[in-house]
N, C-alpha and C positions, 0 to 999 in steps of 0.2 A: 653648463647651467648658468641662467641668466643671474642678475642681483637682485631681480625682483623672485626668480624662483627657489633660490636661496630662502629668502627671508621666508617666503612661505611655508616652508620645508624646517626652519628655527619655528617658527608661528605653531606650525602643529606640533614639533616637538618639548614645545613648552616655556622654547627659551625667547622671554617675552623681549626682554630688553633689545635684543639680538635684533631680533626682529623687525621691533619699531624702528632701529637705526637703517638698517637694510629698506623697510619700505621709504622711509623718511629720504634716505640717497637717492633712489629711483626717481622718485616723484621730486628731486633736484633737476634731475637731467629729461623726463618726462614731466611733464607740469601736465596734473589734470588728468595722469592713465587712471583709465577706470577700473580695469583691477588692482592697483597698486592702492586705491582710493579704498575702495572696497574691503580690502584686508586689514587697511588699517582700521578702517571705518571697525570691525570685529575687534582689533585687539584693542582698542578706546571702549568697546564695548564692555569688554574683558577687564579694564583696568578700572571699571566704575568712572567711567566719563560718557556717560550716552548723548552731552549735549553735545561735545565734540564728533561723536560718533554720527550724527542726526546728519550734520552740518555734512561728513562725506558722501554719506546716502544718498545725500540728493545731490550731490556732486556726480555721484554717478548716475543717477536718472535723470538727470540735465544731457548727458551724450546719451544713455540704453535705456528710455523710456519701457522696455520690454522687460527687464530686467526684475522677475518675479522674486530673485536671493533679495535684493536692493531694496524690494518696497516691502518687504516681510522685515528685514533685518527694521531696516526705518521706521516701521511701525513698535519695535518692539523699541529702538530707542525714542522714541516719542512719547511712549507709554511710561518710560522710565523717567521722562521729566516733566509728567503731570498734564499730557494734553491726550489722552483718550480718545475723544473724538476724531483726531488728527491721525491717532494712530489705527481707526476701525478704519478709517481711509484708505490708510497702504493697505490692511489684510485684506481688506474686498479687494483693490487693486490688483492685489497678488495671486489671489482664488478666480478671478478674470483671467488670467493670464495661465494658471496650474490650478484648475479646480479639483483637482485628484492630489493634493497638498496634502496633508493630515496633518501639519506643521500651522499651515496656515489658519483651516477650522478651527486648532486648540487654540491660537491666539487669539483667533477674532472671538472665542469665547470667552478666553480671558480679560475682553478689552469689555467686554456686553456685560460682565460682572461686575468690574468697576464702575459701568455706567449705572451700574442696578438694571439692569434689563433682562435676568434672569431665565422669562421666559424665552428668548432667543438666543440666549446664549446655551438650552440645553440642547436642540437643534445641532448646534454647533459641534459640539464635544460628542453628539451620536456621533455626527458623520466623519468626525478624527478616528474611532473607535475603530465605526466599519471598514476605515481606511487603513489604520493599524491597530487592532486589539491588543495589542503584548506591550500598550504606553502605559506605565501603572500613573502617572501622573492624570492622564484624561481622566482616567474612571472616579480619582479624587475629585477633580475640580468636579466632576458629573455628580459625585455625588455632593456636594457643598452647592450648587444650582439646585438638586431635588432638596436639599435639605432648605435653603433660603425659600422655596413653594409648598413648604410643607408635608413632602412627601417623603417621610425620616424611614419609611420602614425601606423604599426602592434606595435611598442614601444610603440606609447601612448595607444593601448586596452593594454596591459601586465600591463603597469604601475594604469590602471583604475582595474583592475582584482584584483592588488595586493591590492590596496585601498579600495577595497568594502571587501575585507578580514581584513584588519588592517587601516579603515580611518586616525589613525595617524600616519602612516608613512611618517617619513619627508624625507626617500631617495627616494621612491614611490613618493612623493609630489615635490620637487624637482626636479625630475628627468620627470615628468610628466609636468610643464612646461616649462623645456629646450624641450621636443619635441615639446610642444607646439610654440615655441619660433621658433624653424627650421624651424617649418612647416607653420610659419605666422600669425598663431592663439591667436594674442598676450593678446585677451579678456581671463581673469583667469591666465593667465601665470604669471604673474608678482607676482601676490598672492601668486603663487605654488612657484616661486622662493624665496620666504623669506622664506620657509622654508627651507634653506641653513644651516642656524645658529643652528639645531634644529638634524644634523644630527649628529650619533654617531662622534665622534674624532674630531671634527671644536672645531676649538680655540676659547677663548674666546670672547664675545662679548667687545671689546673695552671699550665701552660707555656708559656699562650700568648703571650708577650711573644717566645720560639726562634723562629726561622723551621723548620717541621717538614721532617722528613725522613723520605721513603718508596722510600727506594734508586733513588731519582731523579735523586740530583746527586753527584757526584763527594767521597771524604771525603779526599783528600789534604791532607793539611796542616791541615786541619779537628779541631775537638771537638764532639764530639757528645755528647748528653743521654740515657741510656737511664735510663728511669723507670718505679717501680712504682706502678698503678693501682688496684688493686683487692685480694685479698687472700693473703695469703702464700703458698700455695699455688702462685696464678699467678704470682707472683714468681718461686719456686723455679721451673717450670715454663717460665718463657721466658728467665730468665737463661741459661740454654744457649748465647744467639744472640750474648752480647755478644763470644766469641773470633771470630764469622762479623763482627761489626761491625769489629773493630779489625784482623781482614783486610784492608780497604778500604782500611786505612790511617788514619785516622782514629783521635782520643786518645778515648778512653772514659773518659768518667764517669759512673758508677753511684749513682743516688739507691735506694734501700729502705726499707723499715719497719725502726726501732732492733733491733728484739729478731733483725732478720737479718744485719745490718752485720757483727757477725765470725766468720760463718758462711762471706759470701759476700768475704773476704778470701781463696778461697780458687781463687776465681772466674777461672781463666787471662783476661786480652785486655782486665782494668781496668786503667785507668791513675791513674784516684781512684775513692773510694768513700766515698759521703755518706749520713748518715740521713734523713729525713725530717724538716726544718724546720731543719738545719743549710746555712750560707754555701754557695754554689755556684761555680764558678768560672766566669767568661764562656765559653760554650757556643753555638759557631754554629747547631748544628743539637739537634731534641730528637724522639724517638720514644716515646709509653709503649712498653711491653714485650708490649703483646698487638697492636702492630699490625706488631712485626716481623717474623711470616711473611707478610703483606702485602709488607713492602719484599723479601725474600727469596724470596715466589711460592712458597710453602711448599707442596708436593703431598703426597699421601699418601706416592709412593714418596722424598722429599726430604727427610722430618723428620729432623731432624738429632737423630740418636738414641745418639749415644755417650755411656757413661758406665762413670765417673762424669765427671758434669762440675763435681761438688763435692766437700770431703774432708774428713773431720776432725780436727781440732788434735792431733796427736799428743802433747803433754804430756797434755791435758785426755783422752783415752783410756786414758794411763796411771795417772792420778789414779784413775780409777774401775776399777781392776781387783779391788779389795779390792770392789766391789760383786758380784761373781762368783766364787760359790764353785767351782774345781774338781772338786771331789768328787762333784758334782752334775750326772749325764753323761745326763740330760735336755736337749734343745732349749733353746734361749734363744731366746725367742719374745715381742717386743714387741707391745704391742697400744694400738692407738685407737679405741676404742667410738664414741666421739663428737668433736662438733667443739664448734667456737663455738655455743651456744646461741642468739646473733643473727643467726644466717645464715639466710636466707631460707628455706630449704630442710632446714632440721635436723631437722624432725620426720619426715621421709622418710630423712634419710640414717643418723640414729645410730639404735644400738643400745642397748638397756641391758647394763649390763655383766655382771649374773646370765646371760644367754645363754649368756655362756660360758662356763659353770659345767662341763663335762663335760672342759674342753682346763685346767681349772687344775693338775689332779693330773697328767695326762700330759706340763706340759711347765716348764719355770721362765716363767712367766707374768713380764715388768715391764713397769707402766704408761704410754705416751710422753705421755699428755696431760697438761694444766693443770689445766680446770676436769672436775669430775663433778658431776653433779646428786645431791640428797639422797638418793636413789632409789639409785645408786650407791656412794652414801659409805657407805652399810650395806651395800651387797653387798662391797666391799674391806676391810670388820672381818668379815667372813665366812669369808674364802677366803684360801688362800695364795697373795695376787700380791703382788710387789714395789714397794709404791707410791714411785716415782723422783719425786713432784714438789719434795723438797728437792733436787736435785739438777740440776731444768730451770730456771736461770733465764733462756736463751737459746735459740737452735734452735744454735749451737754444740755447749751441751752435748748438745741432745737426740741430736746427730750423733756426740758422743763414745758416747753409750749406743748408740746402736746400730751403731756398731763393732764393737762387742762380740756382737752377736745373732748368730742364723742365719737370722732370717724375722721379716719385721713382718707382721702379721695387722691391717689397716686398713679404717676406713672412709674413705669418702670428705674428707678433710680433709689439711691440709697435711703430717701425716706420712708419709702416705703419698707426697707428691711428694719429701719432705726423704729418703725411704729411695729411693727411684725414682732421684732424683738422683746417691745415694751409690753406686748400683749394688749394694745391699744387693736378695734377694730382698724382692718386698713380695706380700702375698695380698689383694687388694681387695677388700671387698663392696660393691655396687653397688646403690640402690633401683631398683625397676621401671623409672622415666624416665628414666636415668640427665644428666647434666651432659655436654653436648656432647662434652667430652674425651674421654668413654670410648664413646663412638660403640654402636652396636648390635650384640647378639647376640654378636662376637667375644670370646672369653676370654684375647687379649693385646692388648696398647696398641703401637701406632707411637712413641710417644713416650718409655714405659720398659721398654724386651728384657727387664728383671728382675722385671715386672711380671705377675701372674697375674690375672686378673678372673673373680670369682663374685657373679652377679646372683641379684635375685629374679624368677621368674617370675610370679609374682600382685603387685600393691601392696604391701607393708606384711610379707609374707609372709618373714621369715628365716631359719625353718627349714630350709627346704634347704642354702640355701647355704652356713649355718652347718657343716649334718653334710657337706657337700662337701669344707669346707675338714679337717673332722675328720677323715675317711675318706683324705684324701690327706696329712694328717699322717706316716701308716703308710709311705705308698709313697714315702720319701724318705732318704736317708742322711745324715743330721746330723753336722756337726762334732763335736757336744757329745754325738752320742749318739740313739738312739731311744726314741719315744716309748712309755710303758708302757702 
């Protein structure tokens, strides 16, 4: 047995170290073998080094341009260090070469994903299928492409397909009650949603030292942990549940993100209320905040939909009345073009804010966001809107400003749930695929009575909905006045 077939032979058997020294010796005495290249090039792969990894692939496709393992492996390390495009490169290379691949289709749809190109990447993942059906991983990704097109009902057979091949799949499981969740079906969804926690790369579980609770055990005489997961939004949106919690009986204590803390002072059924990375007080039991319609068996007809179930500081309302001029018997109409720029999903959901260049003169336009992109910060020295961001430096305040309004005009982001909450009308727009929450087709939400939803019907496509919301500007009676 050679040193190089050694190592290879450590390589599959796991013993990683072993092995890198073994390939490492060979390629002493061979400089530049291309399998020796090649294998290492896998276990750099294997060690979360894909840049190192990249660098041997083509090492080996510099001598065996044929070399279809080489340009598939290379693709997938290219992918891993943020050049997609580079990487659909090799998988076409490679499906050149072995178009009877099923390896290669899944990744070049995997790469079409990233790119947002959805509609070619489900192409892709059929012909992995037809090529091997027994991958429970394609039938996910297949269904996560039908789900991204809006086709949740064919998403949830792919995602039941992939489950009857691998029952614990927790992206499969997960991913199978978000359609479920779109599509209305809220029975079993909430189950399939906790397994969120369970998928590869989710951060750790907070709280796991609590013993959890899933409206399973009795909270008399008990404190329990109601805790924010994920992003303000959701906060606002399942704080709802905490007066259904402290029904039970049970002492509530509410952890959240700082900039909500004395927002949700306002929150009926807390008994404390902590920020995020402040002391906690010993807590028998702990729930995040999106697995409480789970403990609660939350149906569509059951969403506990009263509001407001938040309110704002009545000093910090009256502070800002001097921001409103009476005289001015146009609509007061708050607006959120955009979200967090970090959100996974922002270049679907926001707006630029010249869009709304036609609703600035017909109504008193003020800004409820933080950040704006450059692109923006010239459109508001443009136009007469009210930019309020000296004025937000909490969701408190933003809740005093919109006391004040008659209508927040939003995209999809947290102001929109912060006015949802306040029982303030809110006007949604909505991308194509929309966020589980706002479910399909329907124009109002189970979750906020105050809430109007206008979608795109094409991708990307906001003019409609834009001149829907203008058009119905008209048909409505304003406190402050109507619109010119």
């Amino acid at each position: 047995m050679t040193r190089l077939s050694q190592a290879i032979a450590q390589h599959k058997a796991g013993r990683y170290a072993e092995a890198e020294q073994g390939y490492l010796a060979w390629l002493r005495t061979h400089p530049g073998d291309p399998d020796a290249s090649f294998y290492l090039g896998g276990l750099r792969q294997q060690q979360g080094r894909p840049a190192e990894a990249a660098e041997l692939f083509k090492q080996v496709i510099a001598q065996e341009d044929n070399r279809a393992d080489a340009w598939l492996n290379l693709g997938v390390a290219l992918r891993a260090v943020g050049e997609p495009s580079s990487a659909m490169a090799c998988f076409e290379r490679a499906l050149a070469l072995v178009p009877t691949s099923p390896v290669a289709h899944y990744n070049l749809g995997i790469v079409l994903q990233d790119l947002k190109r959805p509609e070619l990447a489900l192409p892709c993942f059929e012909r992995a299928i037809a090529l091997r059906p027994d991958h429970a991983g394609t039938h996910c990704n297949r269904g996560a492409v039908l789900a991204s097109l809006k086709l949740d009902a064919a998403a949830l057979e792919s995602f039941e397909r992939a489950l009857a091949l691998e029952p614990d799949n927790a992206i499969a499981r997960h991913n199978r009650g978000l359609a479920r969740l779109r599509l209305g079906l809220f029975d079993g969804a909430w189950a399939d949603c906790d397994f969120r926690w369970k998928r590869p790369g989710v951060g750790p579980y907070r709280h796991a030292a609590i013993a959890p609770w899933r409206g399973d055990k009795p909270l008399e005489g008990k404190r329990i942990l109601l805790w924010s997961e994920q992003g303000y939004g959701d906060t606002l949106q399942f704080c709802r549940y905490a007066p259904m919690v402290a029904a039970l009986g049970g002492e509530v204590v509410l952890e959240a993100q700082h900039p909500l803390k004395s927002l949700l002072a306002s929150l009926s059924g807390v008994a404390q209320l902590r920020a995020q990375g402040e002391t906690l007080p010993h807590c028998d039991y702990e729930i995040p905040l999106l697995s409480l319609p789970l403990a609660f068996d939350t149906t569509l007809d059951t969403v506990p939909a009263g509001v407001p179930y938040l309110h704002a500081d009545a000093g910090k309302v009256r502070s800002l009345d001097r921001l409103f001029a009476p005289a001015d018997r146009r609509p007061r109409i708050g607006l959120a073009c955009s979200g967090s720029r970090t959100h996974i999903n922002d270049a679907n959901r926001s707006v630029p804010l010249s869009r709304f260049a036609a609703l600035f003169d017909r109504a008193q336009v003020f800004l409820l966001q933080k950040e704006l992109s450059g692109e923006d910060e010239a459109t508001l020295r443009q136009y007469p809107v009210r930019d309020l961001r000296p004025e937000l430096a909490d969701f408190s305040d933003s809740a005093a400003v919109i006391a004040h309004l008659d209508l927040v005009v939003s995209v999809d982001t947290a102001v929109a749930h912060l006015a949802g909450a306040l029982g303030k009308p809110v006007w949604l727009l909505l991308p194509f695929a929309p966020d589980w929450r706002w479910m399909l087709e329907r124009d109002d939400s189970p979750w906020y009575p105050n809430t109007r939803l206008f979608r795109q019907r094409r991708p990307g496509a906001w003019n409609e909905p834009i001149e829907q919301v203008l058009d119905e500007l008209h048909g409505h009676a304003w406190p402050h006045g109507d619109p010119s």
